[in-house]
Gaussian input, Z-matrix of N, CA and C with variables (Angstrom, degrees):
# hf/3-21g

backbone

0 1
 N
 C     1     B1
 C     2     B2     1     A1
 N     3     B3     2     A2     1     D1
 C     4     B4     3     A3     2     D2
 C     5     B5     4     A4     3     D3
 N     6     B6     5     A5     4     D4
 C     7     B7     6     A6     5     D5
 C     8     B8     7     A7     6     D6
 N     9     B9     8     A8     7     D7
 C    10    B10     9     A9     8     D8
 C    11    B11    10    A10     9     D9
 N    12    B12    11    A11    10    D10
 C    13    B13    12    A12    11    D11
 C    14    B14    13    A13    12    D12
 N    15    B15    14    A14    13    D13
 C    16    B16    15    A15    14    D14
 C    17    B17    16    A16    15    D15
 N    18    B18    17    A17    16    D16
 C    19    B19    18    A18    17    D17
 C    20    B20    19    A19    18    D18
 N    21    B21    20    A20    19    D19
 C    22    B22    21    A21    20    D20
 C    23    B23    22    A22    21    D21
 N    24    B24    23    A23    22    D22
 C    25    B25    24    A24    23    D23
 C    26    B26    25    A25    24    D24
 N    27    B27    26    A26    25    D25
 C    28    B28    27    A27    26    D26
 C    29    B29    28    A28    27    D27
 N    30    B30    29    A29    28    D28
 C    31    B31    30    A30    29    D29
 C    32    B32    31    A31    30    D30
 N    33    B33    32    A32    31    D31
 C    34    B34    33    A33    32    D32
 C    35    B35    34    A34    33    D33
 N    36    B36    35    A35    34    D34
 C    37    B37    36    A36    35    D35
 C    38    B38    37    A37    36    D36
 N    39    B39    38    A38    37    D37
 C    40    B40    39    A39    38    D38
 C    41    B41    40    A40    39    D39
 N    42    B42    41    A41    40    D40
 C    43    B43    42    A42    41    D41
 C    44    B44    43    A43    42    D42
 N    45    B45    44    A44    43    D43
 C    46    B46    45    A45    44    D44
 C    47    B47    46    A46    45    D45
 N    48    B48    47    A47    46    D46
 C    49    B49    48    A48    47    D47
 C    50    B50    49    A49    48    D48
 N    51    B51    50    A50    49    D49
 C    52    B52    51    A51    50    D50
 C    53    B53    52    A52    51    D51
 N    54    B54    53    A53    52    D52
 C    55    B55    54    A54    53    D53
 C    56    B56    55    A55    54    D54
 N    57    B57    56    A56    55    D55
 C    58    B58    57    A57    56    D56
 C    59    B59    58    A58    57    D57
 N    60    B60    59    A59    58    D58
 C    61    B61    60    A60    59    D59
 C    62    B62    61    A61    60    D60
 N    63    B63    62    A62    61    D61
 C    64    B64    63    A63    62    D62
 C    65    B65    64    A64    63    D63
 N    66    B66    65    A65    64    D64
 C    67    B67    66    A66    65    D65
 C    68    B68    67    A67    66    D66
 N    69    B69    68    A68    67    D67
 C    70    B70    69    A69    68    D68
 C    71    B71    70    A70    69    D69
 N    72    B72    71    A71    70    D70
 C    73    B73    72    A72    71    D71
 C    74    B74    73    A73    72    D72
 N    75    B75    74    A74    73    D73
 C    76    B76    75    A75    74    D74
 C    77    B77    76    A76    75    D75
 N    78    B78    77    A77    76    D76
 C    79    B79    78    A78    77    D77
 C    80    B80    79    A79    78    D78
 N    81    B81    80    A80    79    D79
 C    82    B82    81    A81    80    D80
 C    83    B83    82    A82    81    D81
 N    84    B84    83    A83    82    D82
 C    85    B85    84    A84    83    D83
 C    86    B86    85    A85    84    D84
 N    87    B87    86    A86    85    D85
 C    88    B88    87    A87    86    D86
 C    89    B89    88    A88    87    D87
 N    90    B90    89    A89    88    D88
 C    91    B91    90    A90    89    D89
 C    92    B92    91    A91    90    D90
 N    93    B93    92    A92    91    D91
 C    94    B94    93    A93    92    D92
 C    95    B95    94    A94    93    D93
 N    96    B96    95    A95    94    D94
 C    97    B97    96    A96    95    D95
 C    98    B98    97    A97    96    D96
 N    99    B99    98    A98    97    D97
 C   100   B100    99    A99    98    D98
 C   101   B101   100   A100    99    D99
 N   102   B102   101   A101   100   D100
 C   103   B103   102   A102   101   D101
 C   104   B104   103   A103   102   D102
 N   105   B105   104   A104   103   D103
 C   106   B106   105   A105   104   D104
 C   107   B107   106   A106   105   D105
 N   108   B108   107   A107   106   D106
 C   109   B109   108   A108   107   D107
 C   110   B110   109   A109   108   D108
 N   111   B111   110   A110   109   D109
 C   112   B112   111   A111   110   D110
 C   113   B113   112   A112   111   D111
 N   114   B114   113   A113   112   D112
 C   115   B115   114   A114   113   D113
 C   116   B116   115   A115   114   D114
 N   117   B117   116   A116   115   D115
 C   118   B118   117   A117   116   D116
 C   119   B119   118   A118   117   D117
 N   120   B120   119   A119   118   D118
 C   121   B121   120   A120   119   D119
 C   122   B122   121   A121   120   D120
 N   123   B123   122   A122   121   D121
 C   124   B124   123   A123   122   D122
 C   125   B125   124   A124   123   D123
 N   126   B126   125   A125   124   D124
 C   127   B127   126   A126   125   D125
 C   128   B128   127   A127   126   D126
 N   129   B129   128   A128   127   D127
 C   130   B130   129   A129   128   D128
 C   131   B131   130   A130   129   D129
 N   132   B132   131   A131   130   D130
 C   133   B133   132   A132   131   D131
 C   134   B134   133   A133   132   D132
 N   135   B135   134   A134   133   D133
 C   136   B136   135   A135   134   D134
 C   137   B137   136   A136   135   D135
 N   138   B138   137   A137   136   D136
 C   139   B139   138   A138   137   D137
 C   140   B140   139   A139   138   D138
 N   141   B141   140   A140   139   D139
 C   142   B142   141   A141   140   D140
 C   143   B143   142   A142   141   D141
 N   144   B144   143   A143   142   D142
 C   145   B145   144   A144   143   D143
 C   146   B146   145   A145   144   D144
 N   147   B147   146   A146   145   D145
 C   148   B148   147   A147   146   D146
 C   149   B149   148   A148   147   D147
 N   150   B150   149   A149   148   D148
 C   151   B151   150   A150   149   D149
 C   152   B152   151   A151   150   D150
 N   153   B153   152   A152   151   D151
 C   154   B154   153   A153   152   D152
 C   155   B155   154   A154   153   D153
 N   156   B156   155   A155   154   D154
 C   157   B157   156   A156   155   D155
 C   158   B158   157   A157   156   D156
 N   159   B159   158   A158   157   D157
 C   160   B160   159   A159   158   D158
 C   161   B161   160   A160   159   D159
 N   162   B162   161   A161   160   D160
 C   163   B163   162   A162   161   D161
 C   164   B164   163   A163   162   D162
 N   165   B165   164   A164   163   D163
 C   166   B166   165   A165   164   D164
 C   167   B167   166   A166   165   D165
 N   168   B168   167   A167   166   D166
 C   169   B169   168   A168   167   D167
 C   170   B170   169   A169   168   D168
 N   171   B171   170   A170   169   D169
 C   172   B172   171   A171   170   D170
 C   173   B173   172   A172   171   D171
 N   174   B174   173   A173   172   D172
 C   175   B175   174   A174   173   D173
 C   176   B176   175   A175   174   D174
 N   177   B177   176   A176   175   D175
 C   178   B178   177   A177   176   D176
 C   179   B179   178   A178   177   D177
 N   180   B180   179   A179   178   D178
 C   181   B181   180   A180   179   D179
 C   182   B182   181   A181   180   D180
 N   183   B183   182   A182   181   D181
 C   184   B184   183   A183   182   D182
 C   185   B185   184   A184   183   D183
 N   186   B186   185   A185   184   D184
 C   187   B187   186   A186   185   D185
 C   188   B188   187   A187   186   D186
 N   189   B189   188   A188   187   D187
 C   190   B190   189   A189   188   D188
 C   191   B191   190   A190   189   D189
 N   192   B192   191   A191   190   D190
 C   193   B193   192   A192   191   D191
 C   194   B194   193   A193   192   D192
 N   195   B195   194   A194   193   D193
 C   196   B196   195   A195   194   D194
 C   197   B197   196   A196   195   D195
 N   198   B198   197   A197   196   D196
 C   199   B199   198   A198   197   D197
 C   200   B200   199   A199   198   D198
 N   201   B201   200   A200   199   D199
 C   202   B202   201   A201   200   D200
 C   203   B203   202   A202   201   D201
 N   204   B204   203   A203   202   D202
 C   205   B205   204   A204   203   D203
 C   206   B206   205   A205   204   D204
 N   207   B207   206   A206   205   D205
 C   208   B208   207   A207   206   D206
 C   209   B209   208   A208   207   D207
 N   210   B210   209   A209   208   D208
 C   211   B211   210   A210   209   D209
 C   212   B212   211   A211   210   D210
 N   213   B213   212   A212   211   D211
 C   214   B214   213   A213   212   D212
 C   215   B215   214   A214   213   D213
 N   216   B216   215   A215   214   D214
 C   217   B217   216   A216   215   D215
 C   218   B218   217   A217   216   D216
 N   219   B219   218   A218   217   D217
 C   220   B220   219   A219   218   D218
 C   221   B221   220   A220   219   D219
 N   222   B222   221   A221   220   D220
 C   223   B223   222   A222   221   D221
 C   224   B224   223   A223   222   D222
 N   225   B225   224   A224   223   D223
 C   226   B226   225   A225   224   D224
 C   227   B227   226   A226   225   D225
 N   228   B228   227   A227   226   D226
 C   229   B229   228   A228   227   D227
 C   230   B230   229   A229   228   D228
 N   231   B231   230   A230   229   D229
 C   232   B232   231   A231   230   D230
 C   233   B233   232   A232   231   D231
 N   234   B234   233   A233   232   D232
 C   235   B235   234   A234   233   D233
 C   236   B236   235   A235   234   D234
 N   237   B237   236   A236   235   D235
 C   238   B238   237   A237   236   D236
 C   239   B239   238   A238   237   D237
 N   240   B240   239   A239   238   D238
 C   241   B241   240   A240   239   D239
 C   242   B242   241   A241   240   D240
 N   243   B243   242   A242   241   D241
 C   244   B244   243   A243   242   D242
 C   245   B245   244   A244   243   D243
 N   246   B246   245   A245   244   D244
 C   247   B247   246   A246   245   D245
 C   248   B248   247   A247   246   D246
 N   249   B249   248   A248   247   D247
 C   250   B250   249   A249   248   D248
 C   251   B251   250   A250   249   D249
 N   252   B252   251   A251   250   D250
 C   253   B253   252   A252   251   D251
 C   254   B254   253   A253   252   D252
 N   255   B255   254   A254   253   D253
 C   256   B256   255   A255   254   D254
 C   257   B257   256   A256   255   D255
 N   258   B258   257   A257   256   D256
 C   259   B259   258   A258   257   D257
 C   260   B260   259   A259   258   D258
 N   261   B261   260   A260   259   D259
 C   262   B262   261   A261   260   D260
 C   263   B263   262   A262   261   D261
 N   264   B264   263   A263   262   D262
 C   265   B265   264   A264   263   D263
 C   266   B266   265   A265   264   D264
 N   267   B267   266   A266   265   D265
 C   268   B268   267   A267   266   D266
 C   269   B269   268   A268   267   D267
 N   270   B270   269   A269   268   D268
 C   271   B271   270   A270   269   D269
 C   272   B272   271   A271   270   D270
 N   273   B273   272   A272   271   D271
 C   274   B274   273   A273   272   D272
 C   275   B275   274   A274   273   D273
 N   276   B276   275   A275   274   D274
 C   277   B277   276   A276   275   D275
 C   278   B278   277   A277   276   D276
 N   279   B279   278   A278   277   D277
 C   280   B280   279   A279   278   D278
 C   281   B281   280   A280   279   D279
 N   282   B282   281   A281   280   D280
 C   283   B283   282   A282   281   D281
 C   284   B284   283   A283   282   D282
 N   285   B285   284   A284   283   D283
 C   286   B286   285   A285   284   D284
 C   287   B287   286   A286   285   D285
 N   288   B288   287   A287   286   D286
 C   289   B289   288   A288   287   D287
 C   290   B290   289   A289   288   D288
 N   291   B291   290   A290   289   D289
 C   292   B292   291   A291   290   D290
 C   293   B293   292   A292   291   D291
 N   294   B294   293   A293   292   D292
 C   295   B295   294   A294   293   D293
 C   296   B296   295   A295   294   D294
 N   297   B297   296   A296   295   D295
 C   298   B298   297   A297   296   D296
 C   299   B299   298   A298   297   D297
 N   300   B300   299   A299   298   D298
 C   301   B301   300   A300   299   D299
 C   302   B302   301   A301   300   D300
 N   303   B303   302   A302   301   D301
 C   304   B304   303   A303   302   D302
 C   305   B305   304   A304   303   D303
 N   306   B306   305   A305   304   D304
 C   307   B307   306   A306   305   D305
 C   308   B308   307   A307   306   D306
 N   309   B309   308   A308   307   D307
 C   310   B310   309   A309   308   D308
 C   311   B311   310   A310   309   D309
 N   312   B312   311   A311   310   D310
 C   313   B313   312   A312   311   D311
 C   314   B314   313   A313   312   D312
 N   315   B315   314   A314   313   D313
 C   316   B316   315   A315   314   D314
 C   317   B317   316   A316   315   D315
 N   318   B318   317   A317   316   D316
 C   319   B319   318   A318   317   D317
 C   320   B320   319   A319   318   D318

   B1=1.4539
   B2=1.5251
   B3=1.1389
   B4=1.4202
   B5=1.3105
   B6=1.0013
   B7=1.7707
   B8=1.4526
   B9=1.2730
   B10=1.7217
   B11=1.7217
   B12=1.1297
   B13=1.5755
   B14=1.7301
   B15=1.3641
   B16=1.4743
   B17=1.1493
   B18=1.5575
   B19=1.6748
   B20=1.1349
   B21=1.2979
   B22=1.3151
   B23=1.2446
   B24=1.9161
   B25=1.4998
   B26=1.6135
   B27=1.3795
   B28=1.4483
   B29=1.6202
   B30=1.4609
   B31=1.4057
   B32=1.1712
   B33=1.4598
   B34=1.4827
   B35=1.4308
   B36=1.5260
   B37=1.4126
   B38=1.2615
   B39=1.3489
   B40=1.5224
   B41=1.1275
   B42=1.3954
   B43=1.7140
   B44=1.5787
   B45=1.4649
   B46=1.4675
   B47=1.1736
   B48=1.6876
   B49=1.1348
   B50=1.1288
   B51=0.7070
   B52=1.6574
   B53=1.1984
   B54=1.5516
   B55=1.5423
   B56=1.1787
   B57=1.5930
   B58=1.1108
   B59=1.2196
   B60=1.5837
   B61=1.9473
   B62=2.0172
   B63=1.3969
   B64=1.6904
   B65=1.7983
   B66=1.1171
   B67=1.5590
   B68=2.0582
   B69=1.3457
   B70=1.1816
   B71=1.3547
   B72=1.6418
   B73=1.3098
   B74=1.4033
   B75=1.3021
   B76=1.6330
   B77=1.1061
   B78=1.5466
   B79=0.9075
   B80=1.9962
   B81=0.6799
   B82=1.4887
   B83=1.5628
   B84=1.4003
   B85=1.1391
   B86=1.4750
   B87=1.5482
   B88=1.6982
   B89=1.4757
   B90=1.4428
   B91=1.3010
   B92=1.6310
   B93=1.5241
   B94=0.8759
   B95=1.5453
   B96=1.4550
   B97=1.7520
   B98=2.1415
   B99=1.2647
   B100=1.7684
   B101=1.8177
   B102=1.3108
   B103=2.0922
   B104=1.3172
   B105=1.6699
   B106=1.3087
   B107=1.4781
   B108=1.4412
   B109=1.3834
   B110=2.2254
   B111=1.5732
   B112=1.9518
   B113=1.8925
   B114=1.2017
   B115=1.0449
   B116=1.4980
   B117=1.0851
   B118=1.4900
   B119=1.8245
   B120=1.0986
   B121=1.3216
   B122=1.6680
   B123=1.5605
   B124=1.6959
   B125=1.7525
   B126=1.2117
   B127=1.5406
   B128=1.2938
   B129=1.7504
   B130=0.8595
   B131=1.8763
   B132=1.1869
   B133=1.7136
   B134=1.8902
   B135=1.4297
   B136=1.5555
   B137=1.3386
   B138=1.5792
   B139=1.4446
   B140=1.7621
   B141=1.5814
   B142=1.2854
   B143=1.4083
   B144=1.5664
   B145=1.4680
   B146=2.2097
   B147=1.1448
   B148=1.1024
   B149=1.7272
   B150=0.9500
   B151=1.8123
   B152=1.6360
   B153=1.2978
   B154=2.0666
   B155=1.3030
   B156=1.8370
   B157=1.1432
   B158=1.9347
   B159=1.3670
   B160=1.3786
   B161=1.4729
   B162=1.5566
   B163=1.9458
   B164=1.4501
   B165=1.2860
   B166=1.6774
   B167=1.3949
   B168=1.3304
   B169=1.7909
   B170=1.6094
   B171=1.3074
   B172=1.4298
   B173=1.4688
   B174=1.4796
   B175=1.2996
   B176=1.5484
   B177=1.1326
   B178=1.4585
   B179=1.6079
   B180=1.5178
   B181=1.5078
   B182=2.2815
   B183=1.5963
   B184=1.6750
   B185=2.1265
   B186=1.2937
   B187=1.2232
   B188=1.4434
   B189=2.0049
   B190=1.1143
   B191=1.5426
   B192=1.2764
   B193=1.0697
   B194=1.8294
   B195=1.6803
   B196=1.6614
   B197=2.0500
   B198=1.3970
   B199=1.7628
   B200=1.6745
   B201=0.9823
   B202=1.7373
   B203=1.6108
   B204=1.6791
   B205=1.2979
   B206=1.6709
   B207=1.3039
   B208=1.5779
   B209=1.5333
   B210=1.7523
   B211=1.2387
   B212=1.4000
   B213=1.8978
   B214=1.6553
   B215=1.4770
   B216=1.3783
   B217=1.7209
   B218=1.6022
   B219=1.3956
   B220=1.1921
   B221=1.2851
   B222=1.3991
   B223=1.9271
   B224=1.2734
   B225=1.5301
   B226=1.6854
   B227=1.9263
   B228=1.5987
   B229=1.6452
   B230=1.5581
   B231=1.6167
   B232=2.0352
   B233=1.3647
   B234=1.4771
   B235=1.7956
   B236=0.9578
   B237=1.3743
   B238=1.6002
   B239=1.5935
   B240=2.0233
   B241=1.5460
   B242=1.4700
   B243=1.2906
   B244=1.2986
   B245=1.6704
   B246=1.9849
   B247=1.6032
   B248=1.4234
   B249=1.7136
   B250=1.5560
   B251=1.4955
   B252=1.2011
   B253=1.6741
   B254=1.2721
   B255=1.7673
   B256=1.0040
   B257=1.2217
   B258=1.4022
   B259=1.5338
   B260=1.2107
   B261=1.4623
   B262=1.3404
   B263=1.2877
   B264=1.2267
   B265=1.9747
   B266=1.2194
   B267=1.2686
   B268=1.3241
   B269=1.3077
   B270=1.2022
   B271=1.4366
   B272=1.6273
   B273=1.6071
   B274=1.1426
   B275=1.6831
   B276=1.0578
   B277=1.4045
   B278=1.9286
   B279=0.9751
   B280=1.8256
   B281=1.5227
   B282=1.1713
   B283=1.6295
   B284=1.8890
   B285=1.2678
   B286=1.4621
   B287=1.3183
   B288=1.2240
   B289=1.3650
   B290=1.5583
   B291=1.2981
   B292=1.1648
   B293=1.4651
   B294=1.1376
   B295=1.8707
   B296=1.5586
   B297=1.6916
   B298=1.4907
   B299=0.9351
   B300=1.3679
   B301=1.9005
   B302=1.6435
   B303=1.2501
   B304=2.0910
   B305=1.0132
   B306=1.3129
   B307=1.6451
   B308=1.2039
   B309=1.7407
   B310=1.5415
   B311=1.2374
   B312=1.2348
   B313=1.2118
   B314=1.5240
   B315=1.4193
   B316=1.3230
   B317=1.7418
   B318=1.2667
   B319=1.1326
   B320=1.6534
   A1=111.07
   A2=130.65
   A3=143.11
   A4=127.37
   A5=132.82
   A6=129.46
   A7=105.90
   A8=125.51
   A9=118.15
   A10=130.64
   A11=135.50
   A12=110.44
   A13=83.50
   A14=87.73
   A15=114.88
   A16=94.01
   A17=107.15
   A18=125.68
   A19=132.60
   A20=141.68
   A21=120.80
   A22=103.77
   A23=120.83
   A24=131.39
   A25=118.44
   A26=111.44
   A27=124.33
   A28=116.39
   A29=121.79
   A30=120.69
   A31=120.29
   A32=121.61
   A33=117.71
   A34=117.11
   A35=112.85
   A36=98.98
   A37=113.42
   A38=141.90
   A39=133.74
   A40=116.88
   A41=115.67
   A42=110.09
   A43=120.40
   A44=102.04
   A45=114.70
   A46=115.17
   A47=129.58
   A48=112.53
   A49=139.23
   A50=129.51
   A51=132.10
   A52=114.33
   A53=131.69
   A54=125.28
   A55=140.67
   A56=115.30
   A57=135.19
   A58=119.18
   A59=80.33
   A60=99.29
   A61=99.90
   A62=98.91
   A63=108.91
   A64=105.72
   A65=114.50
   A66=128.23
   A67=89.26
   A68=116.95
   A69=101.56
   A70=145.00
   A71=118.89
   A72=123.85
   A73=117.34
   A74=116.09
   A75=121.55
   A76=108.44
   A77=130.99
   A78=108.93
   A79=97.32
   A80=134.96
   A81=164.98
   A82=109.93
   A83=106.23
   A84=107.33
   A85=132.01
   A86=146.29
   A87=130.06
   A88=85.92
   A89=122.10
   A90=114.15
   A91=126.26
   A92=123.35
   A93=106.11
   A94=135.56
   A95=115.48
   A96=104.55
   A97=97.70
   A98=103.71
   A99=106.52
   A100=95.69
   A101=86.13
   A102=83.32
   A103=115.66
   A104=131.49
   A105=117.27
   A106=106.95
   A107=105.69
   A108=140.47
   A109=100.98
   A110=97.41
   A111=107.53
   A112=95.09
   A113=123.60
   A114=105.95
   A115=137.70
   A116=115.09
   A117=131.03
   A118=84.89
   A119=131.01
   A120=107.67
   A121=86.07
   A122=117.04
   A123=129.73
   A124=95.70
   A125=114.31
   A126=97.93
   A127=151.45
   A128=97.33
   A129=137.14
   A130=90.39
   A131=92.81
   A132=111.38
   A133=113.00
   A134=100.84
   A135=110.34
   A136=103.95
   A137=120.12
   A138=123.71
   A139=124.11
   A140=102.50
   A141=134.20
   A142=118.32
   A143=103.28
   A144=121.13
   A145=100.09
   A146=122.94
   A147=139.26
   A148=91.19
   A149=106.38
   A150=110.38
   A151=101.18
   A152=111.02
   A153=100.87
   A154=105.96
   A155=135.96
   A156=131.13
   A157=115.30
   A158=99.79
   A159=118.17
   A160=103.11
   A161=101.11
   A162=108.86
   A163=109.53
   A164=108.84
   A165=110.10
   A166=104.34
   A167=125.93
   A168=132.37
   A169=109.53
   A170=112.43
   A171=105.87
   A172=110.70
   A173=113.99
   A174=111.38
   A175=133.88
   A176=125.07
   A177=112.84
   A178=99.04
   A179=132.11
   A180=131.68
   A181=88.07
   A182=85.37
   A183=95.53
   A184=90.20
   A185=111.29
   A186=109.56
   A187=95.02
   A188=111.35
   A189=121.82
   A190=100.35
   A191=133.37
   A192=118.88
   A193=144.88
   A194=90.59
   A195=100.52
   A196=92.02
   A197=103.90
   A198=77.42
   A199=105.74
   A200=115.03
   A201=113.24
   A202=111.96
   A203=92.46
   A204=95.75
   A205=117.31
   A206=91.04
   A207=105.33
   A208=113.91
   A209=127.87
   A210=137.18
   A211=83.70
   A212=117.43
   A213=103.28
   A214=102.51
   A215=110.52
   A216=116.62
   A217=109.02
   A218=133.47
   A219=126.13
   A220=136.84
   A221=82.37
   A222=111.03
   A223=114.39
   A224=96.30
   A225=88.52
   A226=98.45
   A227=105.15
   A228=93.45
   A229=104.33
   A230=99.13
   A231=94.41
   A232=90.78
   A233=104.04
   A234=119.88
   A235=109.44
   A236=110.14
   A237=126.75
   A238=113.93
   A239=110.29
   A240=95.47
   A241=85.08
   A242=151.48
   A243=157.75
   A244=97.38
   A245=98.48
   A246=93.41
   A247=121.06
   A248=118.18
   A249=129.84
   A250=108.62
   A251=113.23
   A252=119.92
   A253=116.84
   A254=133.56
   A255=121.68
   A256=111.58
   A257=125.42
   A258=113.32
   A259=140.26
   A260=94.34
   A261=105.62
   A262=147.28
   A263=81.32
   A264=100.35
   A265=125.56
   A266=120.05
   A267=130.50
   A268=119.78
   A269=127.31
   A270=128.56
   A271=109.43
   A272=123.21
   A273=118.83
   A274=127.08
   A275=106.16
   A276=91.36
   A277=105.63
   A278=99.54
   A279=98.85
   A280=101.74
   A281=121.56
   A282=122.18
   A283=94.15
   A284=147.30
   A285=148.26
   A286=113.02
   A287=107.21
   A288=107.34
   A289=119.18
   A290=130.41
   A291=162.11
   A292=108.94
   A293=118.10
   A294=120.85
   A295=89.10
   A296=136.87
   A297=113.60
   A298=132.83
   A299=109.08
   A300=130.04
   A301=105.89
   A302=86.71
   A303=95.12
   A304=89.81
   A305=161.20
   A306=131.77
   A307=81.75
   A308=112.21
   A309=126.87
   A310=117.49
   A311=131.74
   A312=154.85
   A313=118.33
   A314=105.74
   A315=103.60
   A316=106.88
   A317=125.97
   A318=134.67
   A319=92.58
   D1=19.41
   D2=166.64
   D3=-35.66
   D4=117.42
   D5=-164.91
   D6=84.27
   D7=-38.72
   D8=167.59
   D9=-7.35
   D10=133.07
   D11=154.93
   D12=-138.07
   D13=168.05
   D14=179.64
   D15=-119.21
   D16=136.85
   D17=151.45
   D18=-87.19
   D19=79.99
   D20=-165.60
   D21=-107.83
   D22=168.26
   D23=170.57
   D24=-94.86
   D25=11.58
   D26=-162.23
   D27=46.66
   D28=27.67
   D29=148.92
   D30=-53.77
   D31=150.38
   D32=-161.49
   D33=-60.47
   D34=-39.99
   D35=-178.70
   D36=-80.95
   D37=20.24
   D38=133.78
   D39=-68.73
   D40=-29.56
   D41=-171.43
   D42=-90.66
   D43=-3.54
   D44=169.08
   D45=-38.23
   D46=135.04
   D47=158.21
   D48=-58.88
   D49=12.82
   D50=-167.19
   D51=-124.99
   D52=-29.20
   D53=106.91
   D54=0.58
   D55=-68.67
   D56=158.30
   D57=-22.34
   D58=-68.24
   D59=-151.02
   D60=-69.70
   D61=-62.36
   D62=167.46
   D63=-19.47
   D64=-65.83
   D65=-145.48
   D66=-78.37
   D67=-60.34
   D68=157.45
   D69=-56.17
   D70=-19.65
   D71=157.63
   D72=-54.40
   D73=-23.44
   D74=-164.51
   D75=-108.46
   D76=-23.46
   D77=163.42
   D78=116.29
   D79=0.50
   D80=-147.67
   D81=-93.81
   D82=85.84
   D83=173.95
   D84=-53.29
   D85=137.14
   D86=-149.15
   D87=-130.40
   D88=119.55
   D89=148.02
   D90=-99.82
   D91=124.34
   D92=177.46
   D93=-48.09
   D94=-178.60
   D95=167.96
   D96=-167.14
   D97=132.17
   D98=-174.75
   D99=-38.47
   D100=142.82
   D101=155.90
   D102=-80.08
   D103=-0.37
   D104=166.06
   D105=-64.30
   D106=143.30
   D107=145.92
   D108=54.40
   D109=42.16
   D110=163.19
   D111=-30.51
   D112=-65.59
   D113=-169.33
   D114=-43.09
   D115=-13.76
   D116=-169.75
   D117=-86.64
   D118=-7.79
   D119=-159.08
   D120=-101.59
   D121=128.19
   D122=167.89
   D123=-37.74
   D124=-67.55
   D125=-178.14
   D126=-1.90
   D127=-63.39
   D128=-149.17
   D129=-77.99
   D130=-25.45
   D131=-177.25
   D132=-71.56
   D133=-43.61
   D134=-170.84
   D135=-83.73
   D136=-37.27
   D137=174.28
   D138=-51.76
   D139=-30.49
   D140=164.73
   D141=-46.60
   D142=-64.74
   D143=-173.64
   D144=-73.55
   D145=-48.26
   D146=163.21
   D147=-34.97
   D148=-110.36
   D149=-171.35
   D150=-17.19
   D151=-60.91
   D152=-167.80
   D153=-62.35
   D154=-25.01
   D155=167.36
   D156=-50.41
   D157=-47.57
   D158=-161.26
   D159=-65.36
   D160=-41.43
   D161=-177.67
   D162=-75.05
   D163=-16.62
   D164=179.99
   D165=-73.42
   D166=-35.02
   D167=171.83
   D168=-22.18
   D169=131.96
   D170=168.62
   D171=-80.35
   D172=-30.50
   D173=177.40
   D174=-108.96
   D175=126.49
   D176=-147.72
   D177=-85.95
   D178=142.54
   D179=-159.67
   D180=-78.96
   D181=144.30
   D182=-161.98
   D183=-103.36
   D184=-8.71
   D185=-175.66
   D186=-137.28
   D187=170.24
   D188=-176.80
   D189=-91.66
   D190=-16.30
   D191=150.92
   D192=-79.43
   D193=-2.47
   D194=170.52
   D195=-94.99
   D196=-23.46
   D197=174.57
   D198=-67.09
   D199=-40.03
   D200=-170.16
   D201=-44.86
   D202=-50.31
   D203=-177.61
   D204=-51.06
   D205=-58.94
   D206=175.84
   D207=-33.77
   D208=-56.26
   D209=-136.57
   D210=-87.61
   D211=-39.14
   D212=-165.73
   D213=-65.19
   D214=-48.44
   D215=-166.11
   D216=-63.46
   D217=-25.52
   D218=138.72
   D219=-23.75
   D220=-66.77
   D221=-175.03
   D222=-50.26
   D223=-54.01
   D224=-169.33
   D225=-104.01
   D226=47.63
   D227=156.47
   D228=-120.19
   D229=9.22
   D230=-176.90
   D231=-81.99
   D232=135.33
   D233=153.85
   D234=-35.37
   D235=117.74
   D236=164.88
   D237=-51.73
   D238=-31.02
   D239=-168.57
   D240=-72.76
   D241=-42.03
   D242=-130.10
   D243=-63.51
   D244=-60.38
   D245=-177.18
   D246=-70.53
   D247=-24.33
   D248=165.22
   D249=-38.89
   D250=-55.54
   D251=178.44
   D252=-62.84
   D253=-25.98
   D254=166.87
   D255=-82.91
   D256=-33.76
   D257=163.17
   D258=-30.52
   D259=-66.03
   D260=161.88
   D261=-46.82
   D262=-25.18
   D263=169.28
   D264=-56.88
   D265=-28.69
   D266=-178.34
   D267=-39.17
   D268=-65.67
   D269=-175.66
   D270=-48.78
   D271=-37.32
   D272=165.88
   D273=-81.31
   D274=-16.21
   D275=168.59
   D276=-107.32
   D277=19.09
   D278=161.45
   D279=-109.50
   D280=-10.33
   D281=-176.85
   D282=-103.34
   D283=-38.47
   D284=136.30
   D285=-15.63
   D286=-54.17
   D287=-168.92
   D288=-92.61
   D289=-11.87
   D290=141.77
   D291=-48.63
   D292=-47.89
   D293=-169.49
   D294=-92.35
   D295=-23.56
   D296=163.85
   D297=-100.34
   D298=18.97
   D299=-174.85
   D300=47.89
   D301=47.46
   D302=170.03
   D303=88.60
   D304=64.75
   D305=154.65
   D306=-128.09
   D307=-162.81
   D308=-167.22
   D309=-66.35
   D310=139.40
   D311=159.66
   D312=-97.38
   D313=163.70
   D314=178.42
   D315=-82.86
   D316=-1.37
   D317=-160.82
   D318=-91.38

């Protein structure tokens, strides 16, 4: 996992140890990020689609290394245009969020 960073919002289940400990075992660089408004982050979008892939599994991973397996072979079956489009989004949902002076967005 070399060159990696993690983004996290310091919600608890990032700050879990075991999080922690995992992400420092690997070597996993962590950048922070405010806990205002995780949703604005595209991520937060693919991590989404990731989890409903994972629950669709008939078989649930029995080790932390059959979840890995699982999460990469997930990972890399989401459409690339899929995460391109949330990328891209950015400028509009930083301009959304700008036109409600921080409050809710549809994002």
């Amino acid at each position: 996992m070399d060159g990696l960073k993690h983004q996290h919002d310091n919600v608890r289940p990032h700050r879990a140890a075991a999080v922690r400990e995992f992400l420092d075992a690997e070597g996993v660089q962590q950048m922070p990020w405010p806990a205002c408004s995780p949703d604005m982050n595209p991520i937060e979008h693919a991590w989404d689609a990731l989890g409903r892939a994972l629950n669709e599994r008939d078989n649930f991973p029995q080790s932390l290394q059959e979840l890995a397996w699982d999460l990469t072979e997930e990972w890399d079956a989401l459409p690339i245009d899929d995460i391109n489009k949330l990328v891209d989004s950015m400028p509009q949902r930083l301009n959304a969020l700008i036109r409600v002076r921080a409050g809710h967005t549809q994002y």
